[in-house]
LOTORTI-359992 format. One record per residue (C-alpha): x, y, z. Coordinates in steps of 0.05 Angstrom, whole numbers, padded with zeros to 5 digits, always signed. Layout:
XYZ ...
//
This chain:
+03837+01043+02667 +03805+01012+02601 +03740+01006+02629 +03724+01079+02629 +03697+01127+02588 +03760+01155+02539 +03784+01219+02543 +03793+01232+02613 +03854+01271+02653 +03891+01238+02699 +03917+01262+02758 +03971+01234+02794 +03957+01262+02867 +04020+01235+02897 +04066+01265+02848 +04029+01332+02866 +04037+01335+02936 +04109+01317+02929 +04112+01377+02882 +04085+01408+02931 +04131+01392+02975 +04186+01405+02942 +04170+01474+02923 +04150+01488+03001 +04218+01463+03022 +04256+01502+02974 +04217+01574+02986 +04218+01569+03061 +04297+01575+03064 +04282+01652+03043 +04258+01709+03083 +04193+01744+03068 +04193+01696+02994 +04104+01678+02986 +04082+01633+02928 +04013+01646+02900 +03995+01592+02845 +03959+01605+02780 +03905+01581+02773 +03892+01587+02703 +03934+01527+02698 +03891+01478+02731 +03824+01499+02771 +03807+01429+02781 +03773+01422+02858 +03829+01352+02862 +03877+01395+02855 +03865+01451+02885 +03850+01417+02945 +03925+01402+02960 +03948+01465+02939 +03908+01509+02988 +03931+01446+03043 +04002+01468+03021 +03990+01543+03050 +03997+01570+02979 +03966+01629+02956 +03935+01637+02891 +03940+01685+02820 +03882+01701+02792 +03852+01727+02721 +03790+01736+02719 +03732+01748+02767 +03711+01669+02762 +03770+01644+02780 +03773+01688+02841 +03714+01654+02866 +03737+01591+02848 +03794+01612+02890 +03756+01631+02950 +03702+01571+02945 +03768+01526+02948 +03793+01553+03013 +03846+01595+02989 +03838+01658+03040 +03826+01727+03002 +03881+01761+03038 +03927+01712+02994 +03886+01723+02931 +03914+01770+02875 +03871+01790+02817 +03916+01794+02750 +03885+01821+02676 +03885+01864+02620 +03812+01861+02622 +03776+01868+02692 +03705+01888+02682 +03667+01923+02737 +03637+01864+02767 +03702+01827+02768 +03730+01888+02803 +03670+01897+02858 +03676+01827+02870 +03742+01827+02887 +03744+01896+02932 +03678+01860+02962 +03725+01806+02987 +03788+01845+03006 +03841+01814+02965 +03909+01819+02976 +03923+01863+02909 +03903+01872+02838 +03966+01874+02794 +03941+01929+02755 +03964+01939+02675 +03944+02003+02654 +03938+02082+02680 +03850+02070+02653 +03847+02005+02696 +03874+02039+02754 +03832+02099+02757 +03764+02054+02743 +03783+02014+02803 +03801+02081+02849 +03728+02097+02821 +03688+02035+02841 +03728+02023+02903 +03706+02104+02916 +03634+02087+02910 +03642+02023+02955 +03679+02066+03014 +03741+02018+03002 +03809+02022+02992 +03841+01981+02933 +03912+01948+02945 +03951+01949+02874 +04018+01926+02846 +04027+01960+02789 +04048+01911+02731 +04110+01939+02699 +04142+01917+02628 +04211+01914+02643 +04232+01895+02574 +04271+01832+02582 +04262+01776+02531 +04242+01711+02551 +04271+01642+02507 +04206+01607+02496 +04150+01613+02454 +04136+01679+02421 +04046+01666+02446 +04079+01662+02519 +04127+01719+02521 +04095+01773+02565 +04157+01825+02591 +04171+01857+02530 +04166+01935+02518 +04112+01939+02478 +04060+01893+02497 +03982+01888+02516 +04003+01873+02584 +04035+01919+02636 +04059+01983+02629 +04124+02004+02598 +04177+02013+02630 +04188+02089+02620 +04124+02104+02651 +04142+02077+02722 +04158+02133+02763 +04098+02173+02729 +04051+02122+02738 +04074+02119+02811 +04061+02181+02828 +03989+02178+02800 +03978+02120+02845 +04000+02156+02904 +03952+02212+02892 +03897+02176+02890 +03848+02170+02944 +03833+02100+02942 +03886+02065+02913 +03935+02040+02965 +03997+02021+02934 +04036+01964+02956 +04094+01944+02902 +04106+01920+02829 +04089+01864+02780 +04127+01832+02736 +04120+01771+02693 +04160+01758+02628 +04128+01689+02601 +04119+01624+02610 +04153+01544+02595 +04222+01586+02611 +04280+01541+02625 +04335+01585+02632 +04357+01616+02694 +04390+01667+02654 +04327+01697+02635 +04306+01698+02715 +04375+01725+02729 +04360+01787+02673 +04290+01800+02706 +04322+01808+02775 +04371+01852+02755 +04330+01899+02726 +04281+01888+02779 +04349+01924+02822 +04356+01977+02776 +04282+01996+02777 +04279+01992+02861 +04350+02033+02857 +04318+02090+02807 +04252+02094+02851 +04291+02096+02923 +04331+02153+02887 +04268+02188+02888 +04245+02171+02954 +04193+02114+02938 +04205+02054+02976 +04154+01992+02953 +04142+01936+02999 +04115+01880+02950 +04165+01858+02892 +04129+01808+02848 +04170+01772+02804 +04115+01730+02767 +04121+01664+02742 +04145+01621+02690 +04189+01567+02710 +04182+01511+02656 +04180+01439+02657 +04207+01378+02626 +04155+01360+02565 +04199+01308+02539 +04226+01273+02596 +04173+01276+02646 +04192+01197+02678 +04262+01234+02690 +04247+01305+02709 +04173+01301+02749 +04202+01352+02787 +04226+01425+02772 +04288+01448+02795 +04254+01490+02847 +04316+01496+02888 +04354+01537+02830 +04301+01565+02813 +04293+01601+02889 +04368+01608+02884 +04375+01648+02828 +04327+01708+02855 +04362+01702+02923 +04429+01711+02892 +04417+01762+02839 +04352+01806+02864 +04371+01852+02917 +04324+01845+02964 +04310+01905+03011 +04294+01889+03089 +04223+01909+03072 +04213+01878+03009 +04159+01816+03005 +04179+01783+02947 +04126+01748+02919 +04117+01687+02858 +04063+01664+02818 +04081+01593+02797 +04026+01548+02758 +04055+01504+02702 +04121+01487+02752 +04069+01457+02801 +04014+01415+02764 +04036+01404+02696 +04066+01335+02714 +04017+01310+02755 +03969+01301+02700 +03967+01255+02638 +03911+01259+02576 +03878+01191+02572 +03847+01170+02499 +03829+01103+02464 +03854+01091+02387 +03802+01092+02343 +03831+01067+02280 +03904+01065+02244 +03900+01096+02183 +03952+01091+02127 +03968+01136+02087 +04006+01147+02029 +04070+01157+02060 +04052+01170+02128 +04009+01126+02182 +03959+01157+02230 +03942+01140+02297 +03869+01167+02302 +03854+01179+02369 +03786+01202+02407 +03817+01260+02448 +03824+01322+02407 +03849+01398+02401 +03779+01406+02450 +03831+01366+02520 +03890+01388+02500 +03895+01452+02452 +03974+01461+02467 +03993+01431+02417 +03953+01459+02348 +03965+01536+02395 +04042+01528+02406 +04064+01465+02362 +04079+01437+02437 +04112+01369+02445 +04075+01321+02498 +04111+01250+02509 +04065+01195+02488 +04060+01131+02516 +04025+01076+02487 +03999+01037+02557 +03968+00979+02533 +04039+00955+02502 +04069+00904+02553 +04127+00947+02552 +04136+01035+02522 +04214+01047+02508 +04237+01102+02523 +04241+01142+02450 +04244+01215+02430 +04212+01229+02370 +04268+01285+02347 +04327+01228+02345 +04341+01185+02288 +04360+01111+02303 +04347+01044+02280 +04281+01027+02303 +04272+00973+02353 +04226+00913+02332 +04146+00929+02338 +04156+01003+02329 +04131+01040+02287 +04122+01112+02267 +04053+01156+02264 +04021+01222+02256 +03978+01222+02322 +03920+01261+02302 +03847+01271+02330 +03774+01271+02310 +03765+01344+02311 +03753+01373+02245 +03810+01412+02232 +03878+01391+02205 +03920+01427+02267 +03881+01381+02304 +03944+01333+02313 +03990+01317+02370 +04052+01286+02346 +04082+01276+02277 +04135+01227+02255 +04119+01193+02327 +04151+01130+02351 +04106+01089+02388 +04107+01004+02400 +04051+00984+02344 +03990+01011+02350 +03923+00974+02345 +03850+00994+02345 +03830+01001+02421 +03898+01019+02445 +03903+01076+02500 +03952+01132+02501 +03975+01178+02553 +03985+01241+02531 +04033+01274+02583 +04045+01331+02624 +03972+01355+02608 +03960+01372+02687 +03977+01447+02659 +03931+01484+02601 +03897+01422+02582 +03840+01413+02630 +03837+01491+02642 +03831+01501+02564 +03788+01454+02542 +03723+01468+02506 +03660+01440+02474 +03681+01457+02393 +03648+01403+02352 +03597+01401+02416 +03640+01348+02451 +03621+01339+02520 +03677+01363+02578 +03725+01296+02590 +03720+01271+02662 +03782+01273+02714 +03803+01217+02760 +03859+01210+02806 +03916+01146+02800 +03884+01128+02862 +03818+01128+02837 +03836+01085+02772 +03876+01028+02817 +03817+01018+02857 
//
């Protein structure tokens, strides 16, 4: 591992397919219940390879990442096409290979698509991406399902918007969207979505409009602080809570779109200390991976667990949790090279001592680390590996 080039991701490919596995095992107790992953989280080809062996199907966001879908493997009929933003070459691309759906956000958005897929003799399957206006606890940047937002449509509109679907020639309309954020830990919140996901299906039946596809979104969280204990989600409450609280009618599909839940675990941020800096009253652990890997944490103020691998031994320490600190501890500002003070990872950190040369995992990067990454400062892309890879 210290012979390569630092920063790299790391991918634990193991801890994936049991994730994998896990979240298989848990879905297929339901009835007509489809997982499609998103794969804004991670669109690396390791990765993806095991997800399209698991039968998934994928979420998409862009016209690129639809591709990257179907050069994967992922089947189109499994693909659908998210976005506040489709252009009209994202849109042709898409009808060109017959997707399962766009989740569609706006009344404009539809009627360009009923336009293009006019003038390509094609038919365009749509959810229709609805606002229900139920407040997700996590951060305010990932909180999606509120009334008045740049995604979806609000809530009021439904039945309106509806009807314009229906009457149009080549829309086909199959169900609803929903997604309320992201990093959400609380089953209460899923439990809220679900029922007013009933109310919505009980208002629109009263009216004669039965939907086949309900699509709950994603959003399931993970443990950032405790990834050695919870690698895992709970996928089985997770499954569990829809089941019990979302009504779900005999010809409802109800479909997920789970990303962070799946990958974030897998994969760890690999970097090198450059120097130790003191400070005046602080010490800094200068490292060479940056806000350019892993921008979650100058975005959200995100906590990632940091291990310090070279140490014989890392206890197991959380930074938020005064205590008398064990021998050869010691307590840093990791920060790195990128020029811009929100360009740190950790404050008030407590690693074992920290020398020139040391490496550092930075974990649960497998989500919105690789996948955001970008050349500011015109630093080259970081390579990936796999643990099995490394051990060789």
């Amino acid at each position: 591992m210290t012979t390569r080039q630092t920063p790299y991701y790391l991918y634990d490919t193991d801890l994936l397919d049991e994730t994998l596995a896990s979240l298989c095992r848990e879905v297929n107790k339901y009835k007509n219940y489809h997982v499609h992953y998103a794969i804004k989280a991670n669109a690396n080809p390791l990765v993806l390879e095991r997800i399209v062996k698991a039968g998934l199907g994928v979420d998409c966001v862009s016209g690129w990442e639809v591709e990257a879908a179907i050069n994967a493997g992922f089947h189109p009929s499994k693909i659908v096409f998210a976005g506040v933003g489709k252009n009209d070459n994202e849109i042709r691309l898409a009808l060109h290979n017959d997707i399962f759906c766009f989740n569609v956000e706006s009344i404009p958005e539809l009627e360009v698509i009923n336009d293009i897929a006019n003038r390509m003799n094609k038919r365009a399957a749509v959810c229709l991406r609805i606002n229900p206006n139920v407040g997700a606890h996590t951060h305010a940047n990932i909180t999606t399902g509120l009334a008045e937002n740049k995604f979806g449509i609000a809530l009021a509109d439904t039945l309106d918007v509806i009807r314009q679907a229906q009457s149009m020639e080549n829309i086909l309309l199959r169900g609803l969207h929903f997604h309320i954020g992201s990093q959400i830990l609380e089953m209460d919140d899923f439990q809220a979505l679900a029922l007013r996901i009933n109310e919505i299906q009980d208002m629109l039946e009263s009216n004669g409009i039965n939907l086949e596809v309900i699509n709950v979104g994603g959003g399931l969280g993970v443990d950032y602080e405790n990834p050695n204990t919870h690698p895992i989600p709970d996928f089985q409450k997770y499954f569990a809570t829809f089941h019990d609280n979302l009504r779900q009618r005999p010809h409802n599909q109800i479909h997920f779109e789970l990303g962070r839940a799946i990958v974030a675990q897998c994969g760890s941020l690999i970097t090198r200390v450059l120097y130790v800096k003191q400070g005046t009253e602080r010490k800094f652990a200068i490292v060479d991976a940056g806000m350019t890997e892993l921008i979650r944490p100058a975005l959200y103020g995100a906590l990632h667990k940091i291990e310090n691998i070279t140490a014989s031994q890392t206890p197991n320490l959380t930074p938020a949790l005064p205590f008398a600190m064990p021998e050869g501890v010691e307590t840093y500002d990791v920060v790195g090279p990128i020029c811009e003070s929100s360009d740190t990872f950790a404050v008030g950190y407590k690693l074992p001592t920290v020398h020139r040369g040391d490496i550092l995992a930075i974990r649960s990067a497998g989500a919105y680390g690789e996948a955001m990454a970008s050349n500011y400062n015109l630093r080259p892309l970081p390579r990936s590996y796999t643990t099995r890879e490394i051990e060789q």
